[in-house]
C-alpha positions as CSV (number, residue, x, y, z in Angstrom):
1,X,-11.6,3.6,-16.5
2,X,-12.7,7.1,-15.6
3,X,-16.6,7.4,-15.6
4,X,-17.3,10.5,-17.8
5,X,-20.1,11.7,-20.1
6,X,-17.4,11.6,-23.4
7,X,-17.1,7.8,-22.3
8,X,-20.6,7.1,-21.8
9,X,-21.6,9.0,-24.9
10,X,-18.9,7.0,-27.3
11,X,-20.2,3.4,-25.9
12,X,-23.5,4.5,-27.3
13,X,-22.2,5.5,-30.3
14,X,-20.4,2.0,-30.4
15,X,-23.0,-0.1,-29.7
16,X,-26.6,1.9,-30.9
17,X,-25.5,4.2,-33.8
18,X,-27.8,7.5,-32.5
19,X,-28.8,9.4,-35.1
20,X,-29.3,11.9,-31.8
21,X,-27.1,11.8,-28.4
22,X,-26.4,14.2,-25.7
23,X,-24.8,12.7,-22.5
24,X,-25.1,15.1,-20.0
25,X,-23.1,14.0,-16.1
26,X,-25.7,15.3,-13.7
27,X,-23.7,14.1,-10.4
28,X,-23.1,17.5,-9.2
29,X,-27.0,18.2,-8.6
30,X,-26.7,15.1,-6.6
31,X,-24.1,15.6,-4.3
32,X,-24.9,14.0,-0.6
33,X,-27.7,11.6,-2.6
34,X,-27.6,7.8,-2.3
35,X,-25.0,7.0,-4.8
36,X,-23.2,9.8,-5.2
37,X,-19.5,9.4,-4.5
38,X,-18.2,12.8,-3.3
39,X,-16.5,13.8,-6.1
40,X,-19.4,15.2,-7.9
41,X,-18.9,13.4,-11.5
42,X,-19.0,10.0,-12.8
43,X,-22.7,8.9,-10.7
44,X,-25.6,10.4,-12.4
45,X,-26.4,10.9,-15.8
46,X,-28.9,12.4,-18.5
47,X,-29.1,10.7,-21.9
48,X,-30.9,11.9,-24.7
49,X,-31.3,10.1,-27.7
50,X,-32.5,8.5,-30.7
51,X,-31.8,4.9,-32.4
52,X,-32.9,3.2,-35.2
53,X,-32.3,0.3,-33.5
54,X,-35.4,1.8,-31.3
55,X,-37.8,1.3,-34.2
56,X,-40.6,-0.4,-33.5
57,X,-39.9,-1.3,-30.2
58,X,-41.6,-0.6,-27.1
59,X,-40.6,1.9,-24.4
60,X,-39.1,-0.4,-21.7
61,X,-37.0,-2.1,-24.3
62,X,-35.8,0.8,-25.9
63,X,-34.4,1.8,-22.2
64,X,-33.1,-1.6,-22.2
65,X,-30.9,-1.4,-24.8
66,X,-29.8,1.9,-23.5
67,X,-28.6,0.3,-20.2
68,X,-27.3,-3.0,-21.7
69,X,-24.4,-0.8,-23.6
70,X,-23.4,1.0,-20.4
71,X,-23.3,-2.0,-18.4
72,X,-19.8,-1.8,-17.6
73,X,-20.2,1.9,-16.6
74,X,-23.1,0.9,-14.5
75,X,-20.8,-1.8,-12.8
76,X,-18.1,0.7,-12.1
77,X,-20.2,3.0,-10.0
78,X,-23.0,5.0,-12.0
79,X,-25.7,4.9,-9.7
80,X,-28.8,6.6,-11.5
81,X,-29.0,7.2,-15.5
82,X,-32.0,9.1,-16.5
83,X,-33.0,8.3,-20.1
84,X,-35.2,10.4,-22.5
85,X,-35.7,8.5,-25.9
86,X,-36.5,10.6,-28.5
């Protein structure tokens, strides 16, 4: 499975039903950086975004969530995702 923003982006549609979401693939600015792998996509990533499923849960779970639905991306090589709830 190629590790791309459009992938990332429709597992959390999938699994969290954003009313927000922007999946941004960040690898590029991280070329030569611990986990990178050279081919400057598919290792670091910015996601923005906003759940119902977030409602009245704390911070860490929120993130939580977030990286429970891209476990299998996080499995296949992303090394760092950066998460801003909002």
């Amino acid at each position: 499975m190629n590790i791309t923003a459009d992938n990332l982006a429709l597992r959390l549609r999938e699994k969290l039903g954003p009313t927000e979401l922007e999946v941004l693939d960040e690898s590029a600015d991280h070329a030569g950086h611990a986990g990178s792998n050279g081919s400057a996509f598919g290792t670091h990533f910015r996601v923005r975004i906003a759940s119902p499923l977030f409602t009245g849960k704390p911070r860490v779970a929120r993130h939580r969530l977030v990286y429970d639905a891209l476990q299998e991306f996080i499995d296949q090589g992303v090394h760092a995702i950066a998460i801003e709830v909002l």
